[in-house]
DOTI-546604 format. One record per residue: residue number from 1; residue in three letters; chain; x, y, z of N, C-alpha, C in turn. Coordinates in steps of 0.02 Angstrom, whole numbers, plus 50000, padded with zeros to 5 digits. Example, Ala and Ser with C-alpha at 12.3 -4.5 7.8 and 13.67 -1.06 7.14 Angstrom:
<pafis>
@k: 1	r: ala	c: A	n.c1: 50660	n.c2: 49716	n.c3: 50390	ca.c1: 50615	ca.c2: 49775	ca.c3: 50390	c.c1: 50660	c.c2: 49835	c.c3: 50390
@k: 2	r: ser	c: A	n.c1: 50642	n.c2: 49888	n.c3: 50354	ca.c1: 50684	ca.c2: 49947	ca.c3: 50357	c.c1: 50645	c.c2: 50002	c.c3: 50394
</pafis>
This chain:
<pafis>
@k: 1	r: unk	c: A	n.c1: 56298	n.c2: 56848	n.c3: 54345	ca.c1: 56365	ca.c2: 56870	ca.c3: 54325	c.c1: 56382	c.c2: 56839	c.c3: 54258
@k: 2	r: unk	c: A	n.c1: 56392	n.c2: 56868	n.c3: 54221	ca.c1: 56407	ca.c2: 56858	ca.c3: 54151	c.c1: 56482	c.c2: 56852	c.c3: 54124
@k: 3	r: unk	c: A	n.c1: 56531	n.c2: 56879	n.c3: 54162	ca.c1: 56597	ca.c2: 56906	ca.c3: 54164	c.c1: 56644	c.c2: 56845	c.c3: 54195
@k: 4	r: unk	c: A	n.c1: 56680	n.c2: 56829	n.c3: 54164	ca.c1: 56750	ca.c2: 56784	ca.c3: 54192	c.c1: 56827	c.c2: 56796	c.c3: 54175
@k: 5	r: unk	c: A	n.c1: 56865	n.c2: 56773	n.c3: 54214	ca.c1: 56950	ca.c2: 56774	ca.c3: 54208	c.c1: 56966	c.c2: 56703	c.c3: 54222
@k: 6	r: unk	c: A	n.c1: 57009	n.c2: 56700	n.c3: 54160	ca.c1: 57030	ca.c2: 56639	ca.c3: 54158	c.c1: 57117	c.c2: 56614	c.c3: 54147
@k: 7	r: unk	c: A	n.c1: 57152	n.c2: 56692	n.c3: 54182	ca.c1: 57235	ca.c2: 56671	ca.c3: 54173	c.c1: 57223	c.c2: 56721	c.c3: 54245
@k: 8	r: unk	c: A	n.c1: 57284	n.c2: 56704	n.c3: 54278	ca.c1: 57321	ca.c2: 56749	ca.c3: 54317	c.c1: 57329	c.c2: 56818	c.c3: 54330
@k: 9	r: unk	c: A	n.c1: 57299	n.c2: 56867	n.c3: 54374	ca.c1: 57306	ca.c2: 56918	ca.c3: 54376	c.c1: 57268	c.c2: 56957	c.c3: 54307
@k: 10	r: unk	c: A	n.c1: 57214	n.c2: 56943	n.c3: 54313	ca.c1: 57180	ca.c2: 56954	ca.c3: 54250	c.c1: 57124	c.c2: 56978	c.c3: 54274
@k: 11	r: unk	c: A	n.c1: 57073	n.c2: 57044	n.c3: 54255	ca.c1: 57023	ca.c2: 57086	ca.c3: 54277	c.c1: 56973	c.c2: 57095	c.c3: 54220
@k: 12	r: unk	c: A	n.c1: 56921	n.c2: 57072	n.c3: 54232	ca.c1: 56850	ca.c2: 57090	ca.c3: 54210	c.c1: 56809	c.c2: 57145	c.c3: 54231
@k: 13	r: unk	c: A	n.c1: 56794	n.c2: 57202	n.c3: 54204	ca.c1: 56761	ca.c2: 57261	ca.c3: 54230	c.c1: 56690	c.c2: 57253	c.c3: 54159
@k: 14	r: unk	c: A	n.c1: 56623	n.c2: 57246	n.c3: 54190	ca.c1: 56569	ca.c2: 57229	ca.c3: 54134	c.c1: 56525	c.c2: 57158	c.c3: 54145
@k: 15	r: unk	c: A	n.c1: 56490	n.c2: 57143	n.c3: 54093	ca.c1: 56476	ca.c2: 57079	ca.c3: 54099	c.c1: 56470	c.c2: 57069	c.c3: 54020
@k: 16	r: unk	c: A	n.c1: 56444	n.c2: 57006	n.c3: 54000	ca.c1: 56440	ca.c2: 56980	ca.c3: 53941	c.c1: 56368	c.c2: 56996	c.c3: 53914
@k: 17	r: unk	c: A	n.c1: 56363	n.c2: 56947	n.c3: 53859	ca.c1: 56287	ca.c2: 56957	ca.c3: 53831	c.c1: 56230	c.c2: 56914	c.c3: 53874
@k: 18	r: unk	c: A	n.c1: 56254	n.c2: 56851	n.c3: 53892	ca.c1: 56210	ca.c2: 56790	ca.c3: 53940	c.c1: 56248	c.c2: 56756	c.c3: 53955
@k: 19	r: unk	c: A	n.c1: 56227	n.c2: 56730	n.c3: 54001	ca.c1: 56256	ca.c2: 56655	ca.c3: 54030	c.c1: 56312	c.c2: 56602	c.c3: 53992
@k: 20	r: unk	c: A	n.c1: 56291	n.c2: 56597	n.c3: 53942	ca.c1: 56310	ca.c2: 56562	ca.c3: 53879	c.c1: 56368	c.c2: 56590	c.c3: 53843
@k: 21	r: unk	c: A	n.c1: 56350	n.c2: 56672	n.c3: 53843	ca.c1: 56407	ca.c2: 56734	ca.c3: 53800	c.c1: 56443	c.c2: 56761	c.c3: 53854
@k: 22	r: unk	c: A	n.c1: 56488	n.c2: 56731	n.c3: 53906	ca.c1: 56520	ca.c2: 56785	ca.c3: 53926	c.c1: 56586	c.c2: 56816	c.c3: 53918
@k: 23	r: unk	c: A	n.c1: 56595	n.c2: 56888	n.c3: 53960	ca.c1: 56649	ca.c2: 56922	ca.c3: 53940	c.c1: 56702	c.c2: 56887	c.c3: 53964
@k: 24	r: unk	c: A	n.c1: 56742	n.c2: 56870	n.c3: 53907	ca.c1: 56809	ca.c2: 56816	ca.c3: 53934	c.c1: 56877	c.c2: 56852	c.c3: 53934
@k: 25	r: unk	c: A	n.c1: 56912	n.c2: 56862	n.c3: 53990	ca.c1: 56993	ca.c2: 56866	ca.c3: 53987	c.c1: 57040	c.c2: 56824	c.c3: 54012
@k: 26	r: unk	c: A	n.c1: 57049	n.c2: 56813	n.c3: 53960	ca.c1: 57100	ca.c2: 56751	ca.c3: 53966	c.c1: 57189	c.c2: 56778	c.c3: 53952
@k: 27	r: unk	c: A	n.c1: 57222	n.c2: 56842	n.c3: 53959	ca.c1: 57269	ca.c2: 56860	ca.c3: 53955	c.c1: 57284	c.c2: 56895	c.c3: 54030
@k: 28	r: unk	c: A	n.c1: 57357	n.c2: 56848	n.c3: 54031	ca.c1: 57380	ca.c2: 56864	ca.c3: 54111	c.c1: 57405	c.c2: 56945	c.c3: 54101
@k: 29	r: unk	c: A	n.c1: 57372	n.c2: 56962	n.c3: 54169	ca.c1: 57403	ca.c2: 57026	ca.c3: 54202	c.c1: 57371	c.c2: 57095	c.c3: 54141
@k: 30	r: unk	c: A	n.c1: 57319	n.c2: 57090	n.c3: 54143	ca.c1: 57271	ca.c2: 57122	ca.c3: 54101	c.c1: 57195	c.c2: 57155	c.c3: 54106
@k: 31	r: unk	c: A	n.c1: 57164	n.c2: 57199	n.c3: 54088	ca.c1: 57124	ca.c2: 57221	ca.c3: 54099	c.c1: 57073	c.c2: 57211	c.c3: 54034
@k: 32	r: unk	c: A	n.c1: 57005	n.c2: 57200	n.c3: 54046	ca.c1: 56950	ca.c2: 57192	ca.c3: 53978	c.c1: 56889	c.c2: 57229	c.c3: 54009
@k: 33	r: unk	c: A	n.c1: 56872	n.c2: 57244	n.c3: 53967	ca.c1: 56811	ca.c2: 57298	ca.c3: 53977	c.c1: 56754	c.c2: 57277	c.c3: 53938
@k: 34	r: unk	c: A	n.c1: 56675	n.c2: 57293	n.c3: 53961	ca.c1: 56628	ca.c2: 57290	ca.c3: 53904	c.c1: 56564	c.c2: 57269	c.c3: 53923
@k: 35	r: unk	c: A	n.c1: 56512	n.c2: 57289	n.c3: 53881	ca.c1: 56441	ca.c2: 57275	ca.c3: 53944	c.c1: 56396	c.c2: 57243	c.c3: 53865
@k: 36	r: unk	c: A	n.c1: 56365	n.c2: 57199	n.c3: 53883	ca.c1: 56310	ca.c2: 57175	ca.c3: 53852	c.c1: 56343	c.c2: 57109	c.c3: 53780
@k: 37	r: unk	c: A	n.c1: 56399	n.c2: 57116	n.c3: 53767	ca.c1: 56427	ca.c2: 57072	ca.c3: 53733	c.c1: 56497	c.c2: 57017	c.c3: 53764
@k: 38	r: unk	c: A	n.c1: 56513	n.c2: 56967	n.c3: 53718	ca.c1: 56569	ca.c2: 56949	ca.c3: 53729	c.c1: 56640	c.c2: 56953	c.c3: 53723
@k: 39	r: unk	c: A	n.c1: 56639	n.c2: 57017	n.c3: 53677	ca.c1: 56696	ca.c2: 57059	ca.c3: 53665	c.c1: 56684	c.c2: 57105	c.c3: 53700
@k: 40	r: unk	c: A	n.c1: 56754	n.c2: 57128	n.c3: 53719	ca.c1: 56789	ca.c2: 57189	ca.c3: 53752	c.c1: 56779	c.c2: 57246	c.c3: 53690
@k: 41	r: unk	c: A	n.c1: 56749	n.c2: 57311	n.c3: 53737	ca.c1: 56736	ca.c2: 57374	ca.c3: 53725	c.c1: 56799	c.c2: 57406	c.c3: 53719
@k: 42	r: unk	c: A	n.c1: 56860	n.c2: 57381	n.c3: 53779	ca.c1: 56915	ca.c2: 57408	ca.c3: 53778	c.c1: 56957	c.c2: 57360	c.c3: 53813
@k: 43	r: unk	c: A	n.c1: 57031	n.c2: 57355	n.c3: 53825	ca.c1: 57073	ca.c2: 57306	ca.c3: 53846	c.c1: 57147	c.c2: 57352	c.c3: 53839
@k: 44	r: unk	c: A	n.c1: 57167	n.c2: 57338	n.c3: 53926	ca.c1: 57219	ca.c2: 57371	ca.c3: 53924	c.c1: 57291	c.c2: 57312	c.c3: 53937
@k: 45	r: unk	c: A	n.c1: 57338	n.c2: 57310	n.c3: 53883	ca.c1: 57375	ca.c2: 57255	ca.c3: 53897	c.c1: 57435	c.c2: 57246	c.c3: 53974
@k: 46	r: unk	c: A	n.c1: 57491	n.c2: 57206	n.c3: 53998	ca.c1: 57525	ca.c2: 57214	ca.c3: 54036	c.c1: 57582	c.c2: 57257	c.c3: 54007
@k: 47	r: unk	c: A	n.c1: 57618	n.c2: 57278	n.c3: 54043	ca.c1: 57692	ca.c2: 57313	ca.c3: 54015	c.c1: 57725	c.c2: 57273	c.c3: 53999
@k: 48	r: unk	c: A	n.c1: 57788	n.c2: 57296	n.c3: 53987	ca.c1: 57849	ca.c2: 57251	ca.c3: 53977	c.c1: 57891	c.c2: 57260	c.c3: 54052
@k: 49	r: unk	c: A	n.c1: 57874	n.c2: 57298	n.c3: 54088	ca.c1: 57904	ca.c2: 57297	ca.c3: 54153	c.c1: 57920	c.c2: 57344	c.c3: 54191
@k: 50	r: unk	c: A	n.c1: 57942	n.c2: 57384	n.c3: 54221	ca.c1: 57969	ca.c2: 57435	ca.c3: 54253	c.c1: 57984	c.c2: 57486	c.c3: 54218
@k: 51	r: unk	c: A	n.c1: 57947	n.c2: 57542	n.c3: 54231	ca.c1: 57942	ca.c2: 57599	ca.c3: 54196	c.c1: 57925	c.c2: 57597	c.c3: 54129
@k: 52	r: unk	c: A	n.c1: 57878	n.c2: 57559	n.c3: 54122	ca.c1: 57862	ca.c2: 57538	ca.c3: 54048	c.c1: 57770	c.c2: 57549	c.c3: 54060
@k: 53	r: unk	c: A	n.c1: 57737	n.c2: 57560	n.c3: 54007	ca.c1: 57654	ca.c2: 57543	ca.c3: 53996	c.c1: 57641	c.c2: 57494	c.c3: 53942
@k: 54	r: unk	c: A	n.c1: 57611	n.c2: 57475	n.c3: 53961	ca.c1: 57551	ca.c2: 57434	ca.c3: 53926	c.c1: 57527	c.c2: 57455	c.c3: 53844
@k: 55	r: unk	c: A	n.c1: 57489	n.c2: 57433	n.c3: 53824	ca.c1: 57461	ca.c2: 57428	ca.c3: 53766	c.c1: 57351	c.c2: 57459	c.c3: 53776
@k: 56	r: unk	c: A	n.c1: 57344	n.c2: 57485	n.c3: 53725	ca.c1: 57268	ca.c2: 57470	ca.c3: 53741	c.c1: 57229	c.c2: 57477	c.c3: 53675
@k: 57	r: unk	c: A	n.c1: 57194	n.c2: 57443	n.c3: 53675	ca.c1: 57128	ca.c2: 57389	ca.c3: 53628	c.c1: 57078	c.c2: 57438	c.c3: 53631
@k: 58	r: unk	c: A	n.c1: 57042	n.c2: 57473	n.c3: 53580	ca.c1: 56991	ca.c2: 57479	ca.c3: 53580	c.c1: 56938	c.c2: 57444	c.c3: 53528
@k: 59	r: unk	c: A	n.c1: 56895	n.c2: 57416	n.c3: 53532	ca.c1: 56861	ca.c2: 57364	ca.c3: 53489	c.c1: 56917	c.c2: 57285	c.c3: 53489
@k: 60	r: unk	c: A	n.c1: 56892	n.c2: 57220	n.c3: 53447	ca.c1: 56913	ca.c2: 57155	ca.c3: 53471	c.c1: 56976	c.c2: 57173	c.c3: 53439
@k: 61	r: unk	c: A	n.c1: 57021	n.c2: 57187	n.c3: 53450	ca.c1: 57069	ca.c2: 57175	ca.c3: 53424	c.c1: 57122	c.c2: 57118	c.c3: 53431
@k: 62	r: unk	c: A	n.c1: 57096	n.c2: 57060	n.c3: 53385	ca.c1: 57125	ca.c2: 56996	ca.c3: 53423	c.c1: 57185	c.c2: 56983	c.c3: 53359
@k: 63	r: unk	c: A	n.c1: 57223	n.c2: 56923	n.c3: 53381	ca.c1: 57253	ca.c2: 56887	ca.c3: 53321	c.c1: 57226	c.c2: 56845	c.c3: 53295
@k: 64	r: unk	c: A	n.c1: 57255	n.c2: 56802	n.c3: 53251	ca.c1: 57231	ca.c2: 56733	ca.c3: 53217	c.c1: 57218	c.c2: 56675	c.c3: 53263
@k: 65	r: unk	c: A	n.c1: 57251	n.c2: 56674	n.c3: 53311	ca.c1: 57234	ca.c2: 56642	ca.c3: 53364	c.c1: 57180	c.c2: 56653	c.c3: 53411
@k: 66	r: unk	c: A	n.c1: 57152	n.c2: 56719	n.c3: 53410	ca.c1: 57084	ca.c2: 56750	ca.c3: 53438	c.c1: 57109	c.c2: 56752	c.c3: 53496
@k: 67	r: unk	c: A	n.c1: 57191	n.c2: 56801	n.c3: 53533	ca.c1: 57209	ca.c2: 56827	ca.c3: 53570	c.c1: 57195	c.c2: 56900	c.c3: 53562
@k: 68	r: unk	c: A	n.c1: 57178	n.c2: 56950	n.c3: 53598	ca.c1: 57192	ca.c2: 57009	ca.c3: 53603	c.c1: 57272	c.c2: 57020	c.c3: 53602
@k: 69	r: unk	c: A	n.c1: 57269	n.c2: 57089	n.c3: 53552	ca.c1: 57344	ca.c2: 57081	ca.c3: 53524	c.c1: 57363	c.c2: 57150	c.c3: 53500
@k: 70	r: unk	c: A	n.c1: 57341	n.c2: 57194	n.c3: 53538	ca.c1: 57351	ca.c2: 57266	ca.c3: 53504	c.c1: 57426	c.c2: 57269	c.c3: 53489
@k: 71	r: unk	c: A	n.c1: 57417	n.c2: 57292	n.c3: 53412	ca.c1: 57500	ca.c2: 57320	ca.c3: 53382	c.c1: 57536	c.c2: 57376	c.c3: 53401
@k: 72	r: unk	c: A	n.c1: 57491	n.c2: 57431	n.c3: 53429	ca.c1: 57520	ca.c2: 57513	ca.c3: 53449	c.c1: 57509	c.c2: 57524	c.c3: 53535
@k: 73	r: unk	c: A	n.c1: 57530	n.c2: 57574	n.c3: 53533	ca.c1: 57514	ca.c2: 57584	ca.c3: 53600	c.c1: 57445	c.c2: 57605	c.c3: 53616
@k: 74	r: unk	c: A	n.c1: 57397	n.c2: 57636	n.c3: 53552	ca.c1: 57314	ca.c2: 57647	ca.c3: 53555	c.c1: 57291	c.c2: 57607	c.c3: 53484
@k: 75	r: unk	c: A	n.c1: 57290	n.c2: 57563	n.c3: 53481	ca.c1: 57258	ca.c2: 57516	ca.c3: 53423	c.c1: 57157	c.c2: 57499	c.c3: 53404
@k: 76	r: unk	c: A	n.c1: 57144	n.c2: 57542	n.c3: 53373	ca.c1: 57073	ca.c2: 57548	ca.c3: 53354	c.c1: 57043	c.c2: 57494	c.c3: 53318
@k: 77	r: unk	c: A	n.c1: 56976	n.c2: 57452	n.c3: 53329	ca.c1: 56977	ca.c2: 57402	ca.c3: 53259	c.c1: 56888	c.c2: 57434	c.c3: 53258
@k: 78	r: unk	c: A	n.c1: 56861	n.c2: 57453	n.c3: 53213	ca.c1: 56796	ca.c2: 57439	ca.c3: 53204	c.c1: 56751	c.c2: 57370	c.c3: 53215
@k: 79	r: unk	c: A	n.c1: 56704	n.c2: 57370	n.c3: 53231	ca.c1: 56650	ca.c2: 57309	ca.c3: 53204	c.c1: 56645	c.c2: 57289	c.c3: 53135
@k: 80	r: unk	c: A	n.c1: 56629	n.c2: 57259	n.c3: 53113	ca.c1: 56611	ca.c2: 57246	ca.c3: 53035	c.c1: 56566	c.c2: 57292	c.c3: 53005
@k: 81	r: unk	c: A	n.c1: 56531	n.c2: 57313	n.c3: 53051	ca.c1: 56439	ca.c2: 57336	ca.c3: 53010	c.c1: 56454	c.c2: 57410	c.c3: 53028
@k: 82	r: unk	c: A	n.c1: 56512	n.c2: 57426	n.c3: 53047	ca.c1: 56545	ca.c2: 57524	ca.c3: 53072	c.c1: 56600	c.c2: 57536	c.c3: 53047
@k: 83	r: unk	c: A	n.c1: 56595	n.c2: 57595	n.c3: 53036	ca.c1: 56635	ca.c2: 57650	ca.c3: 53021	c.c1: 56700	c.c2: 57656	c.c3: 53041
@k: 84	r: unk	c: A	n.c1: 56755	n.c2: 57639	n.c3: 53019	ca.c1: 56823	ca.c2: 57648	ca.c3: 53050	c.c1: 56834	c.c2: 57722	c.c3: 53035
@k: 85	r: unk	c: A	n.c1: 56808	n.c2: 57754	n.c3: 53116	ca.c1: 56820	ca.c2: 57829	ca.c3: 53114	c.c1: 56873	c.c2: 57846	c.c3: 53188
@k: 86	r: unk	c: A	n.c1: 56870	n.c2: 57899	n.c3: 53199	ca.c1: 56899	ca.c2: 57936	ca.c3: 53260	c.c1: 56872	c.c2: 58009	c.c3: 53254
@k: 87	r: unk	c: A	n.c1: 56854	n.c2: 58037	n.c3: 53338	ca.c1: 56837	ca.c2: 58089	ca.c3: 53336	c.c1: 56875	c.c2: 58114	c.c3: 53367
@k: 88	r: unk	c: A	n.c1: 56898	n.c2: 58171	n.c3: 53356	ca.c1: 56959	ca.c2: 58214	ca.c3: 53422	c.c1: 56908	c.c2: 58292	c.c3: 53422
@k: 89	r: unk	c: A	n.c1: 56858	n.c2: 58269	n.c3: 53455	ca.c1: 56839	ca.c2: 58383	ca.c3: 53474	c.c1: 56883	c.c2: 58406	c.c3: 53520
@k: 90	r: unk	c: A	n.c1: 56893	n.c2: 58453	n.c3: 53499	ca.c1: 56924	ca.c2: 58511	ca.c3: 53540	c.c1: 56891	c.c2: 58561	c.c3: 53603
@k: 91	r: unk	c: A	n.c1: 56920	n.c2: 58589	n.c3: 53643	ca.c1: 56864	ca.c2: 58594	ca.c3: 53709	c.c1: 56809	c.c2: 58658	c.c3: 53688
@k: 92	r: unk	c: A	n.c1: 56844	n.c2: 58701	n.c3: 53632	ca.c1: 56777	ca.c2: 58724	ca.c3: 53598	c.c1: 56781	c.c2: 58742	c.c3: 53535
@k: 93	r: unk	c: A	n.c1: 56747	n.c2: 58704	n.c3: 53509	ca.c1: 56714	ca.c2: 58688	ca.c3: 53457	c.c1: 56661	c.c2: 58770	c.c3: 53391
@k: 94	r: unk	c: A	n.c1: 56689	n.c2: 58786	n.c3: 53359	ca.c1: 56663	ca.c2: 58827	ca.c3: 53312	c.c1: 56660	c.c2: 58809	c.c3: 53234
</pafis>
């Protein structure tokens, strides 16, 4: 098992890279996603409360503090060595 939670009500779906690299969530009442590394593939944040949603992370999107910290309600970050793209196909395509 490669995968750990380390706050409250906090969910790991994945594992890490090794023993050594694992997938860490450390933000209460949260979801992290991701297979073969120590960053999250995806991360869905808590609400603000009742009748409210969440936030969600795709790529590390951390702060200066190296919290996950998405700014929007769908917040994209590339890798370093990729392409800050988006694809939207349509169900058919010509």
């Amino acid at each position: 098992m490669h995968a750990s939670v380390a706050s409250g009500q906090a969910m790991v779906i994945g594992y890490g890279y090794n023993a050594s690299n694992l997938l860490m969530n450390n933000m209460q009442q949260s979801l992290m996603m991701g297979f073969n590394s120590n960053r999250p593939t995806l991360f869905i944040s808590r609400s603000n409360g009742l009748g409210k949603t969440g936030r969600i992370a795709i790529g590390n999107v951390v702060d200066e503090n190296g919290q996950m910290d998405p700014q929007a309600k769908l917040h994209l970050r590339a890798d370093a060595d990729e392409e800050a793209a988006v694809f939207i196909e349509p169900h058919t395509w010509s």
